[in-house]
C-alpha positions as CSV (number, residue, x, y, z in Angstrom):
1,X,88.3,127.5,39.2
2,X,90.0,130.2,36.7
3,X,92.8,130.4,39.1
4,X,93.0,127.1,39.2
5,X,93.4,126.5,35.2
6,X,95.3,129.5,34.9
7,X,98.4,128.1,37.7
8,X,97.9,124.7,36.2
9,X,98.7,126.3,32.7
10,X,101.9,128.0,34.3
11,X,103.2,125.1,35.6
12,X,102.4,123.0,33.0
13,X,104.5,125.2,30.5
14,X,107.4,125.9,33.6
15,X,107.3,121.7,33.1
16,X,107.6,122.2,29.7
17,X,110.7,124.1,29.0
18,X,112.6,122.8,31.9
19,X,111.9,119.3,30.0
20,X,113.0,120.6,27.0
21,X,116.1,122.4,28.1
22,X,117.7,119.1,29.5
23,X,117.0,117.8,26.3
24,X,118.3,120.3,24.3
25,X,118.8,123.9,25.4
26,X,118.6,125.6,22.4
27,X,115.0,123.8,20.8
28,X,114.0,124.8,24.6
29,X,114.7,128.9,24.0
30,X,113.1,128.5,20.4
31,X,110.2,127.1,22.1
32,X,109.4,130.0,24.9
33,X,107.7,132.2,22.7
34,X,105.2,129.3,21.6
35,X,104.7,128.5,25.2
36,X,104.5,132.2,26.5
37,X,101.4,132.4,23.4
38,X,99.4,129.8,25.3
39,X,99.6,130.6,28.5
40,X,98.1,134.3,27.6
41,X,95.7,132.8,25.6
42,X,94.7,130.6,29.1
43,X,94.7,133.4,31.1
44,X,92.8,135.7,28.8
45,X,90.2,132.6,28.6
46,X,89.9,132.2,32.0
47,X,89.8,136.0,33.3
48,X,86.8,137.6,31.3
49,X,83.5,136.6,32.9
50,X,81.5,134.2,30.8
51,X,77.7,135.8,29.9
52,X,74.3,133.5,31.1
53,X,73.1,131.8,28.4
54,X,69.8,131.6,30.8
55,X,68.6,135.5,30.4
56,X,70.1,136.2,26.7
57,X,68.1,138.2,24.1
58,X,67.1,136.9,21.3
């Protein structure tokens, strides 16, 4: 499922900035580092396990 998210992400922001850049090219190259920020931030979401809430201290 991680994988999943993470190569929708990356094709969603590919979609992105080719959509932009046939708009207008330069808004598209100002927008690559904004893009670039959320696509870590997916993929550092989605690659550290998530902890059981079922055998957590209290």
């Amino acid at each position: 499922m991680r994988v999943a998210f993470t190569t929708g992400g990356l094709l969603a922001g590919a979609a992105v900035i080719v959509a932009l850049w046939f708009y207008n090219p330069g808004f598209a190259l100002l927008c690559i580092p904004m893009v670039a920020s959320v696509l870590t931030a997916l993929a550092l979401m989605f690659s550290h396990p998530v902890p059981s809430r079922r055998h957590r201290l209290r």
